[in-house]
C-alpha positions as CSV (number, residue, x, y, z in Angstrom):
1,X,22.0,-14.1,-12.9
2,X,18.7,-14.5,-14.0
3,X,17.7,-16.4,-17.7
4,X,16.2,-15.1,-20.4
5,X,13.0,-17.1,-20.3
6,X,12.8,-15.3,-17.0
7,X,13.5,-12.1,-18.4
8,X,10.7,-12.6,-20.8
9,X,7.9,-12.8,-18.3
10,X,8.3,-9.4,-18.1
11,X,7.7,-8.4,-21.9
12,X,5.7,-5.0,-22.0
13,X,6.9,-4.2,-18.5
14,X,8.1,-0.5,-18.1
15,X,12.1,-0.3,-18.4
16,X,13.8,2.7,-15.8
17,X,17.0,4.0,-15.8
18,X,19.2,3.9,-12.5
19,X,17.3,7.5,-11.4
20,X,13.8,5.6,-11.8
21,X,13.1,7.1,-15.1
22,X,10.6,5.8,-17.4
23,X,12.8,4.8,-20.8
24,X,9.9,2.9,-22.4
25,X,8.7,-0.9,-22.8
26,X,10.9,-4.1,-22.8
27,X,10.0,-5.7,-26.5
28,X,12.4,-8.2,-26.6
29,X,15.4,-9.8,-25.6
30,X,18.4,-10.3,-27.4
31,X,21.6,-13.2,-25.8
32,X,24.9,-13.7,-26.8
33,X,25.3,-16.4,-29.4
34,X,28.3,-17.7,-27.7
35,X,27.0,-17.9,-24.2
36,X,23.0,-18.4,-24.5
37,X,23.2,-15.3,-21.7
38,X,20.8,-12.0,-21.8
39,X,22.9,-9.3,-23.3
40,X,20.6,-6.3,-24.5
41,X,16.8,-5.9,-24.6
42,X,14.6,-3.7,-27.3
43,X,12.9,-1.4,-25.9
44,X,10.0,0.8,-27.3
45,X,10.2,4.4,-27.0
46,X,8.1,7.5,-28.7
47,X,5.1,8.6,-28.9
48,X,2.0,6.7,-29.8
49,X,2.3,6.2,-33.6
50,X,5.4,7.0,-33.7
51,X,7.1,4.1,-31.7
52,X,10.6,3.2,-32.3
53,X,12.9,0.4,-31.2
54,X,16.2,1.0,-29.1
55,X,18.7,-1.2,-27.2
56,X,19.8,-0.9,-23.5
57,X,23.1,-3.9,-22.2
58,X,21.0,-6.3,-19.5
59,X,24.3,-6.2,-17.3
60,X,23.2,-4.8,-14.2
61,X,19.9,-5.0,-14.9
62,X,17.2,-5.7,-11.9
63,X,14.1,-6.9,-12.2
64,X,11.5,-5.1,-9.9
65,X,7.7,-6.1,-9.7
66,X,6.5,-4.9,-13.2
67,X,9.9,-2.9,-14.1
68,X,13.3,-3.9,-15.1
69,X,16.0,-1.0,-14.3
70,X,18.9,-1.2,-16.2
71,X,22.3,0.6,-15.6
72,X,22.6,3.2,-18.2
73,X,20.7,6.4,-18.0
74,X,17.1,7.4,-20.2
75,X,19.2,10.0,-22.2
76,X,22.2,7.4,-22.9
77,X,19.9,5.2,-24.3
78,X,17.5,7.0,-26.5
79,X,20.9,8.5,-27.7
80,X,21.3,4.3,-28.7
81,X,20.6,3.0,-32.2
82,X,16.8,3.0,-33.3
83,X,14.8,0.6,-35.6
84,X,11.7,0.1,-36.6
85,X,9.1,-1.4,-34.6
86,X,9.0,-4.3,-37.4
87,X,12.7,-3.9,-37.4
88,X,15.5,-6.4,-37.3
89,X,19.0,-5.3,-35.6
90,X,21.7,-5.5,-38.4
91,X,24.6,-7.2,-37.7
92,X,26.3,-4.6,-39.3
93,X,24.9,-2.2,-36.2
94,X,26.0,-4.6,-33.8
95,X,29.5,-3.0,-33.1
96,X,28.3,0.4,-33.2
97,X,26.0,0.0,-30.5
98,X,28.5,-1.8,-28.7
99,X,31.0,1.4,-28.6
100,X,27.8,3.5,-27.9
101,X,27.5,1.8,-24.3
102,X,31.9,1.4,-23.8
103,X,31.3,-2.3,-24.5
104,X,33.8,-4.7,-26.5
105,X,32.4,-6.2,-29.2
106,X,33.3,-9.7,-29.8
107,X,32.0,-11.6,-32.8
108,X,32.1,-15.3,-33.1
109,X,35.4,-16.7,-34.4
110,X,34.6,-17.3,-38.0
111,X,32.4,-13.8,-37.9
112,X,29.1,-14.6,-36.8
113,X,27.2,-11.8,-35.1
114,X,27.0,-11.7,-31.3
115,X,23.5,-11.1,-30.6
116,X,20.7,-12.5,-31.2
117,X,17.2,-12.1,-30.6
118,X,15.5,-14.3,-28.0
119,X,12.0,-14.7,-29.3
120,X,9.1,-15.0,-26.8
121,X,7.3,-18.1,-25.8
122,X,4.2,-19.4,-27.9
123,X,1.2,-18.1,-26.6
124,X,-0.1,-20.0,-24.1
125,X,-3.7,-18.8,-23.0
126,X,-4.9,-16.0,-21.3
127,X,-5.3,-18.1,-18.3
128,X,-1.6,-19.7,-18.2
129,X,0.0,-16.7,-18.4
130,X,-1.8,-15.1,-16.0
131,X,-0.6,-17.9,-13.6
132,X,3.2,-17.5,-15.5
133,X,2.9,-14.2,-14.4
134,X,1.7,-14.3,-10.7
135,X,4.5,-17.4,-10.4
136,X,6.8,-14.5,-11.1
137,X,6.0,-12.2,-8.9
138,X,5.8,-14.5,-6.0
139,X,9.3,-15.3,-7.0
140,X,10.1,-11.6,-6.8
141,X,8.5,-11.4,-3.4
142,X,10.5,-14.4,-1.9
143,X,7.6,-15.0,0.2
144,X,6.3,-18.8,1.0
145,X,2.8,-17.3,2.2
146,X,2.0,-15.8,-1.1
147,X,3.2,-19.4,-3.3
148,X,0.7,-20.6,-0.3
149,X,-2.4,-18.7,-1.1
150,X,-1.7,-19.5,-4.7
151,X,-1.6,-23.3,-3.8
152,X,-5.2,-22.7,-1.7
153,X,-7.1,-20.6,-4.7
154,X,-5.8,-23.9,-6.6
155,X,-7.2,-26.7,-4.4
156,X,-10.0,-24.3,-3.9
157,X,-11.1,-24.5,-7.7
158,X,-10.5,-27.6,-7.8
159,X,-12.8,-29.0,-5.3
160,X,-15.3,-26.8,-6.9
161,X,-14.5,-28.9,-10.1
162,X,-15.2,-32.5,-8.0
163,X,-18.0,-31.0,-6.5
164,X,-19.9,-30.2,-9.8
165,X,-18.5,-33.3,-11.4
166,X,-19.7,-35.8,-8.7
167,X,-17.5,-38.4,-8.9
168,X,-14.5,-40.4,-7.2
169,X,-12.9,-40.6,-10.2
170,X,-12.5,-36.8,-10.2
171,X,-11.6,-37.1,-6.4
172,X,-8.8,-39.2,-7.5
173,X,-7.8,-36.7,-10.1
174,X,-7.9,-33.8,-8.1
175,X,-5.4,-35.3,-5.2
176,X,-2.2,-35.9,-7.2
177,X,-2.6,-32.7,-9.7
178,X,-2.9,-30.5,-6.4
179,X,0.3,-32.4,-5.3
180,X,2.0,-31.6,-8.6
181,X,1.3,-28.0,-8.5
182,X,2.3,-28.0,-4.9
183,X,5.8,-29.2,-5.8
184,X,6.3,-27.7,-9.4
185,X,5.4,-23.8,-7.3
186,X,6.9,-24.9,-4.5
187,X,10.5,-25.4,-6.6
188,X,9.8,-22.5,-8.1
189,X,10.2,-20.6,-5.1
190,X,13.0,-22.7,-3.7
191,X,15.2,-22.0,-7.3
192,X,14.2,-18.2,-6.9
193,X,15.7,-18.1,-3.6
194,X,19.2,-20.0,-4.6
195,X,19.3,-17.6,-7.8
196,X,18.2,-14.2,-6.7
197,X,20.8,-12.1,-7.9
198,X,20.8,-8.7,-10.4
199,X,22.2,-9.9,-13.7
200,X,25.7,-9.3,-14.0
């Protein structure tokens, strides 16, 4: 199983059903309050202008380089509860859409509601998640050559950066951060490759 943080990476990614259908666009997440686990995503549908919200279940669910396919098919889920685009799921709705998709609904013992919306990361820069972004597809890919080439364009930019600074004190700089971004991708990879599984 994947997390949700990983699950958000993919925000504005297309969402297919199991035939390769386009549903729509992954908005947001939502988990189960009493595991902390993915359990349904938002996803926008309609036409432009007319957007709406609807929920899919994330069990199942694959992520695929800039999709996620879930299990259910297009026509189940636009059949699914709608909101708003500015909308907030009720927790009234909850059990309904629940019994939509055959699932059990299980509220929290003294009646709390069992989903809850996963809300995205701060921004962090154009360039930082652009780098967020290719981490996670390199992760997709499995491959050590491509988290290689990442670690070259790296090193490359920053010799550039010594070279217009002049200076051993950026020399020094420059050796340990490429050795941090060496090991930080570098786990990366190696924690994709233990945990690459579907959600379940």
């Amino acid at each position: 199983m994947f997390e949700a943080e990983n699950i958000r990476d993919w925000r504005e990614h297309d969402v297919i059903d199991p035939d390769g259908k386009k549903i729509g666009q992954l908005e947001a997440v939502y988990v189960d309050t009493t595991s902390d686990e993915p359990a349904f995503g938002s996803v926008r549908i309609g036409m432009v202008g007319r957007h709406r919200l609807t929920f899919v279940p994330l069990d199942r669910a694959v992520v695929l380089p800039g999709q996620l396919r879930v299990a259910y098919s297009k026509s189940q889920v636009k059949d699914a509860l709608t909101i708003d685009t500015d909308g907030e799921l009720a927790a009234g709705d909850e059990p309904g859409l629940f019994k939509h998709y055959g699932l059990e609904y299980q509220p929290g013992e003294n009646g709390e509601r069992q989903l809850a919306r996963r809300l995205a990361v701060a921004a962090a820069g154009p360039t930082l998640t652009a780098l967020t972004r290719f981490i996670a597809f390199c992760r997709l890919q499995g491959d050590p050559m491509v988290l290689f080439l990442l670690l070259v364009i790296v090193a490359i930019a920053l010799g550039i950066l010594g070279a217009v600074i002049k200076g051993l004190v950026a020399l020094l700089f420059i050796g340990p951060v490429v050795f941090v971004i060496a090991f930080v991708v570098l786990g990366f990879w190696l924690r994709s490759r233990r945990r690459r599984t579907p959600v379940r």
